[in-house]
C-alpha positions in Angstrom: 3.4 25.7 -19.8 2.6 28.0 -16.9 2.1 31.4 -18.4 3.2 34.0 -15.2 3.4 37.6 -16.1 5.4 38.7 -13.1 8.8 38.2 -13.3 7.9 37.7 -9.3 5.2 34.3 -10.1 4.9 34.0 -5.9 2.1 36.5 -5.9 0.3 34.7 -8.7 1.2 31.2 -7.1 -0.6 32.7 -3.6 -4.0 32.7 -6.0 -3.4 29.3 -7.1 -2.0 27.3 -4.4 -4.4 27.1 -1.0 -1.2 27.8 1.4 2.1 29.3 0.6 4.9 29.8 3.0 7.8 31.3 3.1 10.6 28.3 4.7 13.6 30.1 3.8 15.7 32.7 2.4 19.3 32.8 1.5 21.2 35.0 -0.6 18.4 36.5 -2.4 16.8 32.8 -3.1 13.8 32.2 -1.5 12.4 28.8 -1.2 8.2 28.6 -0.2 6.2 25.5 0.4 3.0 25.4 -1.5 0.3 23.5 -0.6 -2.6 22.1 -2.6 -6.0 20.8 -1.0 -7.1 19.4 -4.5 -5.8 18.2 -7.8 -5.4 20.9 -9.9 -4.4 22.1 -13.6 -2.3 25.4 -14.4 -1.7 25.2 -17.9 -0.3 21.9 -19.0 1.0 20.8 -15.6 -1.4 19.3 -13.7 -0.9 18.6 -10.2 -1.8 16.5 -7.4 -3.3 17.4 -3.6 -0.2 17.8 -1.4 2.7 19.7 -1.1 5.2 21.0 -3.3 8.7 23.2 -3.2 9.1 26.7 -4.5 12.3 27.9 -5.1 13.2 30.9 -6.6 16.5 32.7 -7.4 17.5 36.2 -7.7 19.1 35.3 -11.5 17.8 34.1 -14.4 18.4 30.6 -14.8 20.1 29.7 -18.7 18.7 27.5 -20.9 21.5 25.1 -20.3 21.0 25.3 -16.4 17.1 24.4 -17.2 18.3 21.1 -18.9 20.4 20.0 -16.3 18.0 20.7 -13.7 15.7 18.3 -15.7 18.0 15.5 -16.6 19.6 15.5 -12.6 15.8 15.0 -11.6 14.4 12.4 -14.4 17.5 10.4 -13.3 16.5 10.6 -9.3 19.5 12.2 -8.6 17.5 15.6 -7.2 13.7 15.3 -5.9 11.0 15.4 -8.9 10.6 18.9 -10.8 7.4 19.6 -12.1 8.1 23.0 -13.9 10.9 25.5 -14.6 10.4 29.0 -15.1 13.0 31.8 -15.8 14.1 32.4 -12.2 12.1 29.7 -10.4 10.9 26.1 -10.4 8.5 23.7 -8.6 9.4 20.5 -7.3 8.2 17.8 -5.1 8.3 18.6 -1.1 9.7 15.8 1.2 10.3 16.2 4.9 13.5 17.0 5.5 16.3 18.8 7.1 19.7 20.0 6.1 22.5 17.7 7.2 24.2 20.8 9.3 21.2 20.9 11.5 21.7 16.9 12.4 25.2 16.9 12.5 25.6 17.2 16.2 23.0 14.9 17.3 24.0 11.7 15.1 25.8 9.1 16.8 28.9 8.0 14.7 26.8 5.3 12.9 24.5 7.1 11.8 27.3 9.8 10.7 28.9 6.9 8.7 25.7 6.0 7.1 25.1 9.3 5.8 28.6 9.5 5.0 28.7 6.4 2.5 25.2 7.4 0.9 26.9 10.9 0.1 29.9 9.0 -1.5 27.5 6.5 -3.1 25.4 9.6 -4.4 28.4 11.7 -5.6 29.7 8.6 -7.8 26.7 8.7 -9.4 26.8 12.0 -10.3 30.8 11.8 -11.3 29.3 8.9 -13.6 27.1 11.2 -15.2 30.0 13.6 -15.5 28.2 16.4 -13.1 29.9 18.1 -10.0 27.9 19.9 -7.7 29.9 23.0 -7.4 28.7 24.1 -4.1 28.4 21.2 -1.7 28.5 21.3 2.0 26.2 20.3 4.8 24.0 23.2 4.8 22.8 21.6 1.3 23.0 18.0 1.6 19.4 17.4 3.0 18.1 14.4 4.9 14.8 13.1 5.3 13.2 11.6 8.1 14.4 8.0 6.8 18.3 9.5 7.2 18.1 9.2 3.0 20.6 11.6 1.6 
């Protein structure tokens, strides 16, 4: 377990990680990409040189919130997390870009695509019995690959 004393862990993550950056901010969640130039341990969780995802959110996350997060990422539905904290977790960083950004500049292939891995992607979660609750383009991301 990371032990964090802060109820705000970015300032003790910018003495761990070699880079931190802020990439966005939206309603009180900020999201930071943190970089590593070596494999390191914090506690139990040991990770590898690269780049990793921040996110953290202006609420508490429940215990029950913490479980799904898990269980949506050990089944690939969501990009690997690595650790959960109270109001924050780390997961794995992929290049990407939120689908409202692209929208304009796909051709209708491509828009079709995207459109039947969403479908394909939200079956999967139905199967699982899980609804998003909040979807729309400005958080369906795509990688560089056009994977949803």
């Amino acid at each position: 377990m990371i032990k964090l004393k802060t109820r705000n862990p970015i300032s003790n993550l910018s003495s761990l990680f070699d880079n931190v950056k802020l990439i966005q901010e939206r309603y009180g969640d900020k999201i930071y990409k943190l970089t590593l130039n070596k494999d390191k341990s914090i506690g139990k969780l040991k990770l590898k040189k690269g780049d990793y995802i921040y996110k953290e959110f202006e609420y508490d996350l429940r215990k029950g919130i913490k479980e799904y997060i898990y269980f949506l990422s050990d089944n690939e539905l969501i990009p690997k997390i690595f650790y959960i904290g109270d109001n924050y977790f780390i997961q794995e960083y992929f290049k990407s870009v939120p689908l409202k950004y692209l929208i304009k500049s796909l051709s209708k292939s491509e828009k079709i695509s995207i459109y039947n891995k969403i479908e394909k992607l939200l079956n999967i979660w139905h199967d699982f019995k899980i609804g998003h609750g909040d979807l729309h383009t400005g958080n369906i991301i795509i990688d560089t690959f056009n994977n949803v």
